[in-house]
N, C-alpha and C positions, 0 to 999 in steps of 0.2 A: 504494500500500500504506500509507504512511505517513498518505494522508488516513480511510482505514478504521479504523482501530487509533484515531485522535482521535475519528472518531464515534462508535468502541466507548464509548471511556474517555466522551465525555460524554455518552450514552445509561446507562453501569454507572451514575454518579455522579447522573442526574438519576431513574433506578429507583430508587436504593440511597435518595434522599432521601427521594422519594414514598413507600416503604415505612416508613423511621425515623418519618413526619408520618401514617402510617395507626397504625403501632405506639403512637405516645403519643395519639391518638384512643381508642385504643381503652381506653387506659385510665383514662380518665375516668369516673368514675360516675353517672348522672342518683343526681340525689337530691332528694326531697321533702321537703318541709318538717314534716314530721312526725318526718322521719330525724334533725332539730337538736336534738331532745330524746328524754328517757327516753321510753319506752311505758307507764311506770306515772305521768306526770308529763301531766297538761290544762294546756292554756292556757286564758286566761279568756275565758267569751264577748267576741265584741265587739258591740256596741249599737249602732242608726241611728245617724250623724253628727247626726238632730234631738236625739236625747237628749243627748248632749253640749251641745249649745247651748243646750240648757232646765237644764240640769246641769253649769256651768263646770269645779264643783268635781272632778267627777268624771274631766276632762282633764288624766292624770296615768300618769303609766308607773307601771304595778302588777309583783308578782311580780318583785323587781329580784334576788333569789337562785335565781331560774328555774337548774335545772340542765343545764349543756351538754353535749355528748357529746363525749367527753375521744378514745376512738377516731377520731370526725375529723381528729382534729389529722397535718398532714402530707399528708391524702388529696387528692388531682385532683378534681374536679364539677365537674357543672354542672348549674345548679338556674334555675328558673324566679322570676321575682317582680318587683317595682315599684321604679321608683327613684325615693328623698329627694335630691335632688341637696342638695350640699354644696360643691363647688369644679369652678373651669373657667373657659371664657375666653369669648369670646365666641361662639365655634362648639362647642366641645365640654364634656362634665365629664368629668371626670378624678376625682373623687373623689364618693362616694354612700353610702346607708343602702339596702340591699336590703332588700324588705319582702315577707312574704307575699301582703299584700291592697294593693288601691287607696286611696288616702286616709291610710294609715297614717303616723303626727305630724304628720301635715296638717290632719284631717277627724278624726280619734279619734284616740285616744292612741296611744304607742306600743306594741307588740305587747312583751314581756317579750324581754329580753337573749339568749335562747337561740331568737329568733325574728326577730333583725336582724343583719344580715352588713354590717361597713361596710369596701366597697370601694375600693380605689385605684387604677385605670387609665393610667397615664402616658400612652398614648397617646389619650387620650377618647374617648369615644361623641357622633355628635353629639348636640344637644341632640334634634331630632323625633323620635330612636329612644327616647327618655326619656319619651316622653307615651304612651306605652302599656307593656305586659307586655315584657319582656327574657328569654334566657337569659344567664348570668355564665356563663363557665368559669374556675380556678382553683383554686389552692392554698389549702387552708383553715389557718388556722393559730387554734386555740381558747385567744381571747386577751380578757377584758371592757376595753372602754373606755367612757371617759365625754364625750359631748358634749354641744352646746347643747341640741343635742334626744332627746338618749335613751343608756342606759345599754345597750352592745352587747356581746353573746359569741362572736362572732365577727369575723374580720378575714380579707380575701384581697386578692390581686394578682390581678386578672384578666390572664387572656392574651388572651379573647375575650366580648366584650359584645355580643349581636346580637337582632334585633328576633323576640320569642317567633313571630311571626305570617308 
């Protein structure tokens, strides 16, 4: 009897967990990158990476008063996009510039501050998941920083960095 009642209890407690790790799944939002800014607010085209090259001058983070959407602040996503790695070791980064498109402060300028999310993963991503497309999941917290290479309106802690594909 007394060994039934211990399967009980860790069958309740391994349901009960399963269910609490489905419940905060679920409330997660996909969110598009469209969803980073107002609806009455464009982003600027972006141009071949050849034109930039024929055009120096023109590699230059534009629209640095781009407005954010003050309602994400707080909210769960998970959104799709490219990573600028920034920090990590030799197996992982742990810290990046989430970008809508490929090449972005690499190849063209950076996309406007309410169009780059820079993240912080403690536990890193390896590096190979990093040479293609990602989904983040995380807390968005609508914050502008400034780094070496771009001026961001966004900030999150990932709980989860995994390979779009």
């Amino acid at each position: 009897m007394l060994f039934n009642s211990s399967v009980k209890a860790a069958f309740i407690a391994v349901a009960a967990s399963f269910l609490m790790a489905n419940t905060a799944i679920a409330d997660v939002r996909e969110v598009r990158w469209s969803e980073l800014k107002p609806s009455d607010w464009e982003a600027p085209p972006v141009q071949d990476p050849s034109y930039y090259e024929m055009n120096p001058e023109a590699q230059v983070q534009t629209n640095l008063d781009a407005p954010v959407v003050e309602a994400l602040d707080g909210e769960t996503i998970k959104i799709p996009g490219y990573v600028v790695q920034l920090e990590g070791d030799d197996r992982n980064v742990t810290e990046f510039l989430l970008v809508p498109y490929y090449g972005a402060c690499i190849h063209v300028p950076p996309p406007p501050p309410n169009q780059i999310i820079h993240v912080t993963f403690p536990e890193g991503v390896p590096y190979p998941v990093t040479y293609d497309a990602v989904w983040v999941t995380g807390t968005v917290k609508v914050e502008h920083r400034d780094s070496d290479l771009a001026l961001v309106g966004y900030q999150m802690v990932a709980e989860e960095v995994v390979s779009y594909y």
